[in-house]
Biotite code that builds the C-alpha atoms (Angstrom):
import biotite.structure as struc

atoms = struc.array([
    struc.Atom([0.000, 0.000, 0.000], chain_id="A", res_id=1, res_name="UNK", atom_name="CA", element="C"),
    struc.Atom([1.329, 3.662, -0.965], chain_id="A", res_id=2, res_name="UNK", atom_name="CA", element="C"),
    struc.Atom([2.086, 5.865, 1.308], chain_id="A", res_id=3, res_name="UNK", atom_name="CA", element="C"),
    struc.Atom([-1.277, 8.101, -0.018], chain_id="A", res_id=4, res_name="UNK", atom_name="CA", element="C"),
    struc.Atom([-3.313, 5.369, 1.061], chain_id="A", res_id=5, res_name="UNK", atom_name="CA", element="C"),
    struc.Atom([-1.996, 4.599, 4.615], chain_id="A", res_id=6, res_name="UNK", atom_name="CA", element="C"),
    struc.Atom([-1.992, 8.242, 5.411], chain_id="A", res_id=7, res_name="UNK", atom_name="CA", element="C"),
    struc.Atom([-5.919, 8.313, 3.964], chain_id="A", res_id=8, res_name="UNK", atom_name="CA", element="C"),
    struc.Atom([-6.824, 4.870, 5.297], chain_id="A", res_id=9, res_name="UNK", atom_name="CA", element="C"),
    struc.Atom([-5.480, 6.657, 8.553], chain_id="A", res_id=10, res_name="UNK", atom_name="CA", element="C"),
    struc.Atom([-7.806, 9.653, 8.575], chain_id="A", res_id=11, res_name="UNK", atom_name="CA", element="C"),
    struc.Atom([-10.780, 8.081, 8.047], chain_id="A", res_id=12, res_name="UNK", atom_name="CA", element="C"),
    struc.Atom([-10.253, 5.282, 11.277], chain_id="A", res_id=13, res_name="UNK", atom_name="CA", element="C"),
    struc.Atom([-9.167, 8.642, 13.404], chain_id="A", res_id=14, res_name="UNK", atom_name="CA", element="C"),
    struc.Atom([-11.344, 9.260, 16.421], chain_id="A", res_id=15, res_name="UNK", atom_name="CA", element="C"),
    struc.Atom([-11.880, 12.810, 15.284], chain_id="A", res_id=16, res_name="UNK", atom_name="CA", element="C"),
    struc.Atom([-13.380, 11.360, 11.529], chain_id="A", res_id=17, res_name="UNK", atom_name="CA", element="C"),
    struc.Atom([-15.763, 9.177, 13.359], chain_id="A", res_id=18, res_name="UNK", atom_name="CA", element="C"),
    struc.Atom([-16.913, 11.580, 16.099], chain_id="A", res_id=19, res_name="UNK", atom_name="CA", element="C"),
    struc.Atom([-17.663, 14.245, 13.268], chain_id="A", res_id=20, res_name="UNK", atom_name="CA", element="C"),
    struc.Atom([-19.494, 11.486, 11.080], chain_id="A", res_id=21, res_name="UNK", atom_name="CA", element="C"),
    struc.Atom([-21.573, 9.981, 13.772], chain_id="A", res_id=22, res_name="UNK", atom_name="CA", element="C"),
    struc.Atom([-22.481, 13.465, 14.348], chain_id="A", res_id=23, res_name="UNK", atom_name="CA", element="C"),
    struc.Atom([-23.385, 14.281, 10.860], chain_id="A", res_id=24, res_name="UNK", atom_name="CA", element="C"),
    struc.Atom([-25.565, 11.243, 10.860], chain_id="A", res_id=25, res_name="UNK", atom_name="CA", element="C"),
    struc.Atom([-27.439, 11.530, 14.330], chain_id="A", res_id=26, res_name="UNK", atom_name="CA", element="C"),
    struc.Atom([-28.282, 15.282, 13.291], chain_id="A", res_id=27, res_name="UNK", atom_name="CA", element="C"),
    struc.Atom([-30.029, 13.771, 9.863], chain_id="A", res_id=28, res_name="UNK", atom_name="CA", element="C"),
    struc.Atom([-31.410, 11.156, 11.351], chain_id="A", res_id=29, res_name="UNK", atom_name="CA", element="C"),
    struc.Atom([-32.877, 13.269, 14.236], chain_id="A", res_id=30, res_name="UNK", atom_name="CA", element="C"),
    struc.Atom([-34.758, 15.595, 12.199], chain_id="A", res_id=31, res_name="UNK", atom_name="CA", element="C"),
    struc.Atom([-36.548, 12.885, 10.341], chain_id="A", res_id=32, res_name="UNK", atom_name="CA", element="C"),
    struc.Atom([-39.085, 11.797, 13.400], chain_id="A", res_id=33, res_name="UNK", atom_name="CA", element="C"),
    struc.Atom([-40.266, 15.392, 14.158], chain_id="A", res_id=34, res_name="UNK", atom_name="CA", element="C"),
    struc.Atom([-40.970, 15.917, 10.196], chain_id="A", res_id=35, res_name="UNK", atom_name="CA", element="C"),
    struc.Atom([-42.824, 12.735, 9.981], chain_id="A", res_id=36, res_name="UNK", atom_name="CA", element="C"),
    struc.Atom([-44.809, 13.697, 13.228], chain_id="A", res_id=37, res_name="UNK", atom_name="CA", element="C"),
    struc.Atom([-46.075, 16.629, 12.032], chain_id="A", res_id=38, res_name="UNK", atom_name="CA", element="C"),
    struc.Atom([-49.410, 16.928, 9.226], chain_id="A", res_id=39, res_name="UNK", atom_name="CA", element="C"),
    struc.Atom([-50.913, 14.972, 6.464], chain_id="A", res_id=40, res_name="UNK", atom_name="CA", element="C"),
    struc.Atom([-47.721, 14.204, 4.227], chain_id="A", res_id=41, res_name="UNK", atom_name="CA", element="C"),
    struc.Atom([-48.753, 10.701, 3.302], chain_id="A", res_id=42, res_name="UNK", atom_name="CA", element="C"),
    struc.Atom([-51.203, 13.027, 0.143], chain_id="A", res_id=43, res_name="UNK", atom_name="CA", element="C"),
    struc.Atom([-49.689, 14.478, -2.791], chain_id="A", res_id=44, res_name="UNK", atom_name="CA", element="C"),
    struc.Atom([-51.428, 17.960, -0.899], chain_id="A", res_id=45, res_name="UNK", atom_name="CA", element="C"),
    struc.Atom([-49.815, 17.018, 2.183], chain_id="A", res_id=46, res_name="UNK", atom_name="CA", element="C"),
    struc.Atom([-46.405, 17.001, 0.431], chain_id="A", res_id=47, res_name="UNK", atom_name="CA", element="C"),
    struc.Atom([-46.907, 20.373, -1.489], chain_id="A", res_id=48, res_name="UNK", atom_name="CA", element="C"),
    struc.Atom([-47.882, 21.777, 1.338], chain_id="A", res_id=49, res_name="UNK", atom_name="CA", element="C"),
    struc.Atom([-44.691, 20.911, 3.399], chain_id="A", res_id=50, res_name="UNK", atom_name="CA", element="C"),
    struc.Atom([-42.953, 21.774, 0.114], chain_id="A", res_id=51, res_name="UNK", atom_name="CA", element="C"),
    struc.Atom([-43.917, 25.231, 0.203], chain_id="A", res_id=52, res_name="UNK", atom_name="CA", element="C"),
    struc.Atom([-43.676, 25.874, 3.572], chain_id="A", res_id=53, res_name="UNK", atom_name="CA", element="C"),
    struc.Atom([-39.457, 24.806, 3.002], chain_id="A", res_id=54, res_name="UNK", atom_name="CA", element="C"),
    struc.Atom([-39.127, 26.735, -0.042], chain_id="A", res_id=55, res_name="UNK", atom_name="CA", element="C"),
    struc.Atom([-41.414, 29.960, 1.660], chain_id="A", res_id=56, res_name="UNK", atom_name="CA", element="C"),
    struc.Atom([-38.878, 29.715, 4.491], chain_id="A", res_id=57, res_name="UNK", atom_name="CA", element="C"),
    struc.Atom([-35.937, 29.353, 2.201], chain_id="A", res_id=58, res_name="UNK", atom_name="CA", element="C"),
    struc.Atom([-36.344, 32.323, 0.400], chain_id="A", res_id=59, res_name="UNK", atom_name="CA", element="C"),
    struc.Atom([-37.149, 34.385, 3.279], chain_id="A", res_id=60, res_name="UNK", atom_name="CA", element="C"),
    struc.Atom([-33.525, 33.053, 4.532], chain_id="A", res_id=61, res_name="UNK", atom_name="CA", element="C"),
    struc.Atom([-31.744, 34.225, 1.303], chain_id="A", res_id=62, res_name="UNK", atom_name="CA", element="C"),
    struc.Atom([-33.344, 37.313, 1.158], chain_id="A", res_id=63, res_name="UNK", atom_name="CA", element="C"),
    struc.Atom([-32.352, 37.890, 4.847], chain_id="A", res_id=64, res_name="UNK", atom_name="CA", element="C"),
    struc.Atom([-28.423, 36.665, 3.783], chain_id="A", res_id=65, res_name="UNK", atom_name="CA", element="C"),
    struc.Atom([-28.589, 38.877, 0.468], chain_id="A", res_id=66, res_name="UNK", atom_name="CA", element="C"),
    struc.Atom([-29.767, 42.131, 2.395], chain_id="A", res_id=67, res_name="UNK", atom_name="CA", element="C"),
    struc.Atom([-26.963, 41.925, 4.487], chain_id="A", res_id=68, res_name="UNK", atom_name="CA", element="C"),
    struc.Atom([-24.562, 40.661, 1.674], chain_id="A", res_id=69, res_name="UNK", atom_name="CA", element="C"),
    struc.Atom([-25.802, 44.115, -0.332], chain_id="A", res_id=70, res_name="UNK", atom_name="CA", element="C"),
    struc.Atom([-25.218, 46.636, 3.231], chain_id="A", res_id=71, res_name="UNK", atom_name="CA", element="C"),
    struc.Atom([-21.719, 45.171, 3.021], chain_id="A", res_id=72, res_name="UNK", atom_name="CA", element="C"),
    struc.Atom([-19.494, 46.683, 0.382], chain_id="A", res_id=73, res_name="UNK", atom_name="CA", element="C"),
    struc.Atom([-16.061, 44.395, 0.814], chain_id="A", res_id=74, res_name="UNK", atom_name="CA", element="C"),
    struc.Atom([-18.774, 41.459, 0.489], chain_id="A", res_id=75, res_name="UNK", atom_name="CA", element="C"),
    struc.Atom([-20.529, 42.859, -2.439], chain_id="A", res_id=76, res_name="UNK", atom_name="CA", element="C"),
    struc.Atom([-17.169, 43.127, -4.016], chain_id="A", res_id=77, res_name="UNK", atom_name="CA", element="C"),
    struc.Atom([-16.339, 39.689, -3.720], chain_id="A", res_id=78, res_name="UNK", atom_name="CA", element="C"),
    struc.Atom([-19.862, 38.372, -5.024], chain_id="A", res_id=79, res_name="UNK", atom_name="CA", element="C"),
    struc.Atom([-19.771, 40.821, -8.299], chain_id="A", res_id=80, res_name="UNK", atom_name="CA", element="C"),
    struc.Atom([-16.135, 39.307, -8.626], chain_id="A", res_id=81, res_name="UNK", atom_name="CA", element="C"),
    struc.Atom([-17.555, 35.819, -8.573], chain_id="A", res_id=82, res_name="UNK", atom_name="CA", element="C"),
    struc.Atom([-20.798, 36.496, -10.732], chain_id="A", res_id=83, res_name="UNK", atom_name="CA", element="C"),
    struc.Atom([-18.367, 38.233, -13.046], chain_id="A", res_id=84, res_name="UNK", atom_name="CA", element="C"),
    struc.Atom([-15.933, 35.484, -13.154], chain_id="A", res_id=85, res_name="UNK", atom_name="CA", element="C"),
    struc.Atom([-19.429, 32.803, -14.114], chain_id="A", res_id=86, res_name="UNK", atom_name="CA", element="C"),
    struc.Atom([-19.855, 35.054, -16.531], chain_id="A", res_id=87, res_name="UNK", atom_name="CA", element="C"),
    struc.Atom([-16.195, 35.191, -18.460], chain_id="A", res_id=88, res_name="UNK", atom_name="CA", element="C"),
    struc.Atom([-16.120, 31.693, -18.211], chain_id="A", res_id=89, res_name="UNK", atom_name="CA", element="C"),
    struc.Atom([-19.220, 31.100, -19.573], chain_id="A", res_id=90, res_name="UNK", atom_name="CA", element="C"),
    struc.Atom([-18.669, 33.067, -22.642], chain_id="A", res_id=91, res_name="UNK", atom_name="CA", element="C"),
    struc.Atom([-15.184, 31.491, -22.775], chain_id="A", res_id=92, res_name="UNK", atom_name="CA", element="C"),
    struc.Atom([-16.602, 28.001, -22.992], chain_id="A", res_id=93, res_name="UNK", atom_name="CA", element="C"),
    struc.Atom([-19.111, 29.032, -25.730], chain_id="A", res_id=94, res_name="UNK", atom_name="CA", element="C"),
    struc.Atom([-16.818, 31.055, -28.030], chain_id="A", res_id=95, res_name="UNK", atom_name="CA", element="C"),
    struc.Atom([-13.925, 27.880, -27.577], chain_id="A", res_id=96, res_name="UNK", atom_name="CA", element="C"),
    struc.Atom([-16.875, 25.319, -28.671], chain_id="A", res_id=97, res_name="UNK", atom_name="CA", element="C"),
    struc.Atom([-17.340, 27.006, -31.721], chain_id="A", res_id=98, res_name="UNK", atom_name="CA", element="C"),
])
């Protein structure tokens, strides 16, 4: 075995992998009983319903993250630079396909 594979295989049987893992997993799998607790989700209503209650509550959340993102110029900066950068390399790929 390489050297790149000891040092991985070594990582992932580290106490600190498997303490941050099981605590991944028992935070998914703890959220699960209290959503399937709650309402009718068993109908195709039921399920829309929940739907839009997530996605009502996840926009409020990124408008809430983008007002503060646009009150804070050295942040703005750095998004525009990002958008900006999607955008070059978008037009890049297209005009190099042609």
């Amino acid at each position: 075995m390489n050297e790149l594979a000891t040092r991985t295989k070594n990582v992932f049987q580290s106490p600190r992998f498997k303490v941050g893992a099981a605590t991944m997993v028992m935070t998914a799998l703890s959220a699960f009983p209290a959503l399937a607790a709650e309402g009718d989700t068993t109908s195709i209503s039921g399920l829309l319903s929940t739907f839009t209650t997530i996605a009502a509550w996840l926009w409020s959340e990124i408008g809430l993250l983008l007002t503060f993102i646009m009150g804070q110029p050295i942040l703005l900066l750095s998004m525009s630079i990002f958008f900006i950068g999607v955008i070059v390399a978008f037009f890049i790929r297209v005009f190099h396909s042609v």
